[in-house]
N, C-alpha and C positions, 0 to 999 in steps of 0.2 A: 127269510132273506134269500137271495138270488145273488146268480156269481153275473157282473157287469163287467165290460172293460171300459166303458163310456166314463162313469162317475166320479172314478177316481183317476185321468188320468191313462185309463187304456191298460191297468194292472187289473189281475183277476184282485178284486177286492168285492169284497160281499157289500151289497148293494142293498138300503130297505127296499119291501116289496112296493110299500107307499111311492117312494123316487120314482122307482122304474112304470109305476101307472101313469105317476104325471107326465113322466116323460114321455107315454105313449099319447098324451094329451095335447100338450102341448110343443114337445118335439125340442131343439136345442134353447128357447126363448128360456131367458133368466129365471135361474129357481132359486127365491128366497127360502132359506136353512137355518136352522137352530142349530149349531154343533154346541158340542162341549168338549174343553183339554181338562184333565186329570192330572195334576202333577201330586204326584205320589211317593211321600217319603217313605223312612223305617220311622220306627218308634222311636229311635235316638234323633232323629234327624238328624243324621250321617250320611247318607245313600238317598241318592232320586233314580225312581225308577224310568228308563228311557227304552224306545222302541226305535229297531231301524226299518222304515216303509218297504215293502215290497217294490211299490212305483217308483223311487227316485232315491233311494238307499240312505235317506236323509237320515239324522237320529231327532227324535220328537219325543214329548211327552205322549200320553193317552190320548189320543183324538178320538171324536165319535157325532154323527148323527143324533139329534133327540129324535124317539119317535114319538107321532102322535100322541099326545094326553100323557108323555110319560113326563114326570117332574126333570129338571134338569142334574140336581145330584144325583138323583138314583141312574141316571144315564152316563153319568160319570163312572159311578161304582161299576153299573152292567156294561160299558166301554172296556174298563182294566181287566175284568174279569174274561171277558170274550177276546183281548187282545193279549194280555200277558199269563192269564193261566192264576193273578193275585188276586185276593179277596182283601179290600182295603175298603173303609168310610170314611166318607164326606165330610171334613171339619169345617170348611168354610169357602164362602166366596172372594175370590180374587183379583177378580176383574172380569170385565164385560166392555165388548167392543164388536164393532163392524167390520168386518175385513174388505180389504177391493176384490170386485169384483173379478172372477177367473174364466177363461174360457180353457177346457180340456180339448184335448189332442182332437176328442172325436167331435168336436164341434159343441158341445153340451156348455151352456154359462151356468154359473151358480153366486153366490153372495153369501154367505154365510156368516150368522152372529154368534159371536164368539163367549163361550159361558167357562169363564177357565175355574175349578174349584182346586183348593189344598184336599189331597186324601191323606190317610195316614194308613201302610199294609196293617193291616189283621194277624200279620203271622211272620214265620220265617219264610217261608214257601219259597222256593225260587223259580222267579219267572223265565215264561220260555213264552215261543212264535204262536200262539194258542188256535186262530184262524186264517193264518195264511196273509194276511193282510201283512203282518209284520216278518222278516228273516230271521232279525235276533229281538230279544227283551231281556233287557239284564237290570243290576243296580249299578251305581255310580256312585265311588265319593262324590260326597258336593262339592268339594275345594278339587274336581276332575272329572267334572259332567262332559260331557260328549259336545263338540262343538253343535249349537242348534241354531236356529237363526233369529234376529233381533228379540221379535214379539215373544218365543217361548225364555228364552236368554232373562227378559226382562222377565216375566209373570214368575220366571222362578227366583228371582231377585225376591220380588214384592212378597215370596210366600214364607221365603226365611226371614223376613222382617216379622213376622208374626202383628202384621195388624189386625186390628177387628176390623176396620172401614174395607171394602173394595172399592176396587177405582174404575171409574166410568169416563169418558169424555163426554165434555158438556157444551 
């Protein structure tokens, strides 16, 4: 990976190497994206673990890039891992959706579809700023999560409901 200011925004945030080829390709035109959010409890399901961005001090779940050929749970796990310093698995899928499209500071559009999984940590570990991308990572009562904005608000709604179905728009 490669440090960008373009991708995310104009924040040193580490950039796939794959992004920044196409963007020498193709230049600021729309780049369709795979991400994936990790919202990631404790074992109790007490605590969601949350990250505050580098670029806009927001507080979020696990955000991340898929790369190439990589599945999208295991991009989840390798997200938490590379952003909070946690080793957590993939219980299940939560929802999947399109986001609208964004244009970033430096001009660069993107689109990205959104692959949100439940994790569960692995351990007690406690998280911290792992790659620079994020200032803080900590845990959170659930009944005192970190104000986040609608769409993660809601996905973590639907992960304490403990359903088997994810939900998609149709």
């Amino acid at each position: 990976m490669a440090d960008a200011a373009g991708l995310l925004g104009g924040a040193a945030i580490a950039t796939p190497d794959f992004v920044l080829s196409l963007r020498e390709r193709v230049g600021h035109e729309l780049l369709w994206m795979p991400g994936v959010t990790a919202l990631v409890l404790d074992r109790e399901r007490t605590s969601v673990l949350a990250v505050r961005r580098a670029d806009d001090g927001a507080w979020t779940p696990v955000t991340g890039i898929i790369d190439p050929g990589e599945e999208p749970a295991r991009a989840a796990v390798r997200e938490v891992a590379e952003e909070a310093g946690i080793r957590c698995t993939a219980l299940r899928l939560i929802d999947v959706r399109t986001l609208p499209p964004i244009t970033y500071r430096n001009g660069d559009q993107a689109q990205y579809l959104d692959v949100c999984f439940l994790c569960e940590a692995d351990g007690e570990s406690e998280p911290y700023p792992a790659d620079g991308e994020n200032t803080e990572a900590r845990w959170f009562p659930i009944e005192a999560a970190p104000p986040m904005n609608a769409r993660f608000t809601e996905q973590l709604r639907w992960a304490l409901e403990d359903r088997s179905e994810a939900r998609f728009r149709r």
